[in-house]
C-alpha positions as CSV (number, residue, x, y, z in Angstrom):
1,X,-1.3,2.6,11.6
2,X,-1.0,6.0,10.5
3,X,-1.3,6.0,6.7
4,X,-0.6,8.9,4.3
5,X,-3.5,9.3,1.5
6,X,-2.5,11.2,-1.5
7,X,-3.8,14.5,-1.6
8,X,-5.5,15.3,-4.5
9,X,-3.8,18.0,-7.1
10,X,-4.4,19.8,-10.1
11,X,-3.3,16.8,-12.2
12,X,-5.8,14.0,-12.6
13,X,-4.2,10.8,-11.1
14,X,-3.7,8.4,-14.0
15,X,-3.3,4.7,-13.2
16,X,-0.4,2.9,-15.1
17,X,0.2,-0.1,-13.4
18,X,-2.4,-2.1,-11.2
19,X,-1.2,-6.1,-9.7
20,X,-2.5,-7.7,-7.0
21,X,-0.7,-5.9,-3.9
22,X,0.2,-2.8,-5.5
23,X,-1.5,-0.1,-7.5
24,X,0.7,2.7,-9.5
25,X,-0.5,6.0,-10.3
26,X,0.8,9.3,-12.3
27,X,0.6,11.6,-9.9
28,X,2.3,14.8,-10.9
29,X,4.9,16.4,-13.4
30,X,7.4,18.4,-13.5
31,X,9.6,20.1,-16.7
32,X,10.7,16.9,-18.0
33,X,10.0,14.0,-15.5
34,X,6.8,12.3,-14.2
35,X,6.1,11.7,-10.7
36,X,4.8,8.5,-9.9
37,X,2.2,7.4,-6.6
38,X,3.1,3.4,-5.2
39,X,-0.6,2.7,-3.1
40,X,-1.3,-0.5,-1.2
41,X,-4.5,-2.3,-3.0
42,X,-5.3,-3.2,0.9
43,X,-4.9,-0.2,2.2
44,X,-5.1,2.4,-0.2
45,X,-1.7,4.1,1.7
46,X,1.4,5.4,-0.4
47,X,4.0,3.5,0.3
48,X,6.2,5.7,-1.5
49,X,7.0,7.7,-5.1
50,X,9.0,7.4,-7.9
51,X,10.4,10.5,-8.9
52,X,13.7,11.2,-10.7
53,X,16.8,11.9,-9.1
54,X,19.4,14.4,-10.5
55,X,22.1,12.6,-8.4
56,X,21.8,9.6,-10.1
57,X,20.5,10.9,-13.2
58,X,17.5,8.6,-13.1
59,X,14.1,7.5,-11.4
60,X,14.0,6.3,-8.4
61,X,11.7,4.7,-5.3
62,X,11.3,6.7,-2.4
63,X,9.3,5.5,0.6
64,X,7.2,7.6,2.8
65,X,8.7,8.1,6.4
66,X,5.0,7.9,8.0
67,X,4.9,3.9,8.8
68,X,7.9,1.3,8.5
69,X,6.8,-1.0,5.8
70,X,7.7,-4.7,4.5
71,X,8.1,-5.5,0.8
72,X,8.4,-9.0,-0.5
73,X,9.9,-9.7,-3.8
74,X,7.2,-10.1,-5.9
75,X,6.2,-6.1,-4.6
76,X,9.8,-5.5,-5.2
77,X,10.0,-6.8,-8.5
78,X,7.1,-4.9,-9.6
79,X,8.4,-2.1,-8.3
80,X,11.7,-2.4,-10.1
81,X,10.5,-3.5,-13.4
82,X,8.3,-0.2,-13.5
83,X,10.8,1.7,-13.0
84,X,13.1,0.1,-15.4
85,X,10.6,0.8,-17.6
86,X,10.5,4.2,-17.0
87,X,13.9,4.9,-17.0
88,X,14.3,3.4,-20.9
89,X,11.3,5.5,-21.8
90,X,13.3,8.7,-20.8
91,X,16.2,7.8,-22.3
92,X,15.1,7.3,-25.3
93,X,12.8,10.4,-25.3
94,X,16.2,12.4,-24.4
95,X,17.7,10.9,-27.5
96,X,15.5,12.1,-30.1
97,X,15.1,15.2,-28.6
98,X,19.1,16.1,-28.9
């Protein structure tokens, strides 16, 4: 299985969330917005980053395209309640900065 390691950058990569399957790390920022590293705990791969979308005007997942992968809903609910998380944080940051 090809896997895609994140490269290391100029930012140090924070941890933020760690469960059983998955592993979540800040990876990078940009003006306003965080972007956010989704690794296997078994394999150490990215599955994918959460990054915000000016589209939808929030955060969102997006998997890497190197290797299908399988989520089941525990991964997925992980997933989504992070990122939930995230999405009330900025919103309330761009609140009390108006």
């Amino acid at each position: 299985m090809k896997c895609y390691i994140n490269e290391p950058n100029k930012m140090k990569q924070e941890v933020v969330l760690k469960s059983k399957w998955l592993t979540i790390k800040k990876v990078g920022r940009k003006p306003k917005t965080n972007i956010y590293a989704i690794e296997s705990n078994s394999s150490e791969c990215v599955l994918g980053f959460i990054q915000w979308d000016c589209g939808w005007r929030k955060y969102a997942f997006t998997p890497t395209i190197e290797f299908k992968t399988k989520y089941g809903a525990s991964c997925l609910v992980e997933m989504g309640l992070f990122i939930i998380k995230i999405n009330k944080e900025h919103n309330l940051q761009e609140r009390s900065t108006r």
